[in-house]
N, C-alpha and C positions, 0 to 999 in steps of 0.2 A: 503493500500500500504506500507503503514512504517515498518509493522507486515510480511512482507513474508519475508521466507527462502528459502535455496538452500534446495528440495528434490532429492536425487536420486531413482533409481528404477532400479529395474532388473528384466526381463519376461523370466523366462524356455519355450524354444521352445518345451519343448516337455509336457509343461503347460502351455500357452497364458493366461487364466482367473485368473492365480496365479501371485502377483507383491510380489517381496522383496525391502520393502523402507528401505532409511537410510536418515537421514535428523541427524541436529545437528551443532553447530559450535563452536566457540572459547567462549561463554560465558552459554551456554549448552551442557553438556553431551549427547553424540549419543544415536539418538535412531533405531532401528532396526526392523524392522517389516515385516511381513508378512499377505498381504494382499488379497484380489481381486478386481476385477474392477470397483466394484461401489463404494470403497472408494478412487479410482484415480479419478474417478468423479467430486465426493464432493469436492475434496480436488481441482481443478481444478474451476467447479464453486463458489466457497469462496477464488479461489485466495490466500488462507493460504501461497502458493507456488510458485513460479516463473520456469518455463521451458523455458530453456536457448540453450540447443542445447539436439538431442538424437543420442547416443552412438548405434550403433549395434551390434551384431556379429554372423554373420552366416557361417555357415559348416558344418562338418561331425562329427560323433562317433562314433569311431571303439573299438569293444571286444575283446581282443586278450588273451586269456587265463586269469592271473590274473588280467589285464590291461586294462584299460578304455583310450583311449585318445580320447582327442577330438582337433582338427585344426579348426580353424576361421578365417575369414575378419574380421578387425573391421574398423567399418565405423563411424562419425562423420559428424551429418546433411549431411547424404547422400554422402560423400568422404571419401576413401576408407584411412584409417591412419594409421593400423600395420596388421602385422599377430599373432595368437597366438596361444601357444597347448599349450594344459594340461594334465600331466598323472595323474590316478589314479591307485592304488595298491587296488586290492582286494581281499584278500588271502581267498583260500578256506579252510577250519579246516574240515574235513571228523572226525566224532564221530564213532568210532568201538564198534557196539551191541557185546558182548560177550554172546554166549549160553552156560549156566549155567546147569549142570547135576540135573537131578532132582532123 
């Protein structure tokens, strides 16, 4: 009990079996991981951990040309606490084949 830390975790909805932990605090340097489920498991039955409330956020992802965005609820043990979006820029680079005389 004396030995647990704060874990976070993050689940891609559009990956559920995949988890991104971050765990770390003011006397250790963060660490960063990428996971799956059977090590949220473990880490759950050994208690290494303490889970304190869980963060949601669900919504959409629209493509819009170079553009990703995505809108979310975000919810906190189940009440609903901000809204959020996020763009992403993804430029397209088109490579010109040149045909070469032979």
């Amino acid at each position: 009990p004396g030995l647990a830390q704060e874990m976070f975790y993050v689940t891609p909805a559009d990956d559920p079996n995949t988890y991104i932990c971050l765990t770390g605090g003011t006397l250790t340097a963060p660490v960063i991981l990428e996971t799956d489920r059977d090590v949220v498991q473990i880490m759950d039955k050994t208690q290494l951990y303490v889970s304190r409330s869980r963060m949601e956020i669900e919504g959409h992802v629209y493509e819009i040309g170079d553009f990703v965005l995505r809108v979310g609820n975000v919810s906190v043990n189940q009440q609903q606490k901000a809204q959020v979006m996020e763009v992403e820029y993804k430029p397209c680079f088109a490579l010109e084949a040149k045909a070469r005389d032979l």
